[in-house]
N, C-alpha and C positions, 0 to 999 in steps of 0.2 A: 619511534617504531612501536615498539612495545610487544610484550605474548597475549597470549590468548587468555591466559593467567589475567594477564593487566585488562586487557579489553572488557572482560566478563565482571572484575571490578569495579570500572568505571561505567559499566552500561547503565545502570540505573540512572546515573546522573546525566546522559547521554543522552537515554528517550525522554526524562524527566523535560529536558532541554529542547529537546527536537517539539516536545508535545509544547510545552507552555510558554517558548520562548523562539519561534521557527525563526525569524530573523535573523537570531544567535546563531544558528544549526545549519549543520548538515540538511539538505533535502531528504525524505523519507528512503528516496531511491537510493541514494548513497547508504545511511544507517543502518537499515533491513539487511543491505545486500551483506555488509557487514556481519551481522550477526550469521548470514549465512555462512559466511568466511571463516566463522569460527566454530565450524561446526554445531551448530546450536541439536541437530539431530543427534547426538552423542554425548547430550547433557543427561542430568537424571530428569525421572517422569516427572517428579514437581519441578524443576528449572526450565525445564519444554512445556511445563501445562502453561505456567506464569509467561513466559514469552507469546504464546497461542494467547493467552487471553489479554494480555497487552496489547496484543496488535489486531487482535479483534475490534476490543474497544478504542480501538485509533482508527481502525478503518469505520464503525459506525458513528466518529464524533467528525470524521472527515467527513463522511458524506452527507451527514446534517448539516455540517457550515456548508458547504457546498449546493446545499438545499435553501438553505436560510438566503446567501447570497441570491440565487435564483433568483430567490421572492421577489428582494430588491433591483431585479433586472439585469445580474449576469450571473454567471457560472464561474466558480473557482474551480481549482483542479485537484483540491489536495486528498478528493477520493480516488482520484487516477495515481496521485506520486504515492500514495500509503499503496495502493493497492499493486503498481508495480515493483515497489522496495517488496513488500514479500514476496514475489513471483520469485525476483531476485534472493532471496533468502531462500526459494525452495518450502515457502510455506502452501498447502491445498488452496488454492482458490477459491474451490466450489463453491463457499455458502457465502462470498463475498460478489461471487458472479450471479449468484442466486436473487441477493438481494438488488443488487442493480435492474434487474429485471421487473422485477416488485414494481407497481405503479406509481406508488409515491418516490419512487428513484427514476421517476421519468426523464425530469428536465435534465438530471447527469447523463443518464443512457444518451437522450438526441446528444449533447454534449459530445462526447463520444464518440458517437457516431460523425457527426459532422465534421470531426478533429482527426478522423479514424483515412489513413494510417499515415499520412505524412503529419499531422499534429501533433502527436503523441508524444509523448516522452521518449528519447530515443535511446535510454534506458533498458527498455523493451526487449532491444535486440539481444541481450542480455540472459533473456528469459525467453525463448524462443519458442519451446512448448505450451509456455502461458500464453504467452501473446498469441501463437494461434487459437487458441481459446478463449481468447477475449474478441479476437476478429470472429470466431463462428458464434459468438452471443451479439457481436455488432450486426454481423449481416442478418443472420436470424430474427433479428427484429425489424426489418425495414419495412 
């Protein structure tokens, strides 16, 4: 089981894990949702900046391999699981739905969209404000 105390310990070695070792790990949706668990909004402003910009940069190396894949003729998803583990965490969205929109986040967006809503992650359900705002940037772009 462990506290919150021990979670916040081990987290470094966690995302460390999740990030360069996913096989090993947890699914993003699991992890994230996690940190929300732990209240990560009731950290200090450097322990919240450092979470925000970790998972930033998870979401934008997710959606690159997920682009890179593309090239080579399909679509991964691990901009969809990075991107609903924070919903799940209770992180903003915005500049990550922002950037999906972006042209060169094309092939994900249709991705998305043609997965959109019984594909998905059903994680989702979990985040129910988000996911309605990820359905009104799906349909918004059709």
């Amino acid at each position: 089981m462990g506290s919150e105390e021990d979670f916040r310990y081990l987290l470094p070695r966690i995302l460390e894990i999740s990030v360069d070792d996913p096989g090993n790990a947890n699914d993003p949706e699991i992890v994230l949702a996690k940190i929300g668990m732990a209240n990560w909004h009731s950290w200090s402003t450097g322990e919240r900046g450092v979470i925000e910009a970790f998972v930033d940069a998870w979401s934008h190396a997710a959606l690159a391999q997920d682009l890179e894949a593309a090239a080579e003729g399909w679509i991964g998803q691990d901009a969809e699981s990075v991107l609903c583990g924070a919903a799940r965490a209770g992180f903003d969205l915005a500049p990550w739905l922002e950037q999906l929109q972006r042209p060169e986040a094309s092939a994900v967006l249709a991705d998305l969209k043609s997965r959109y809503p019984k594909q998905l992650s059903p994680f989702w359900e979990d985040a129910p404000e988000a996911s309605a705002r990820l359905a009104t940037i799906l349909g918004a772009t059709q």
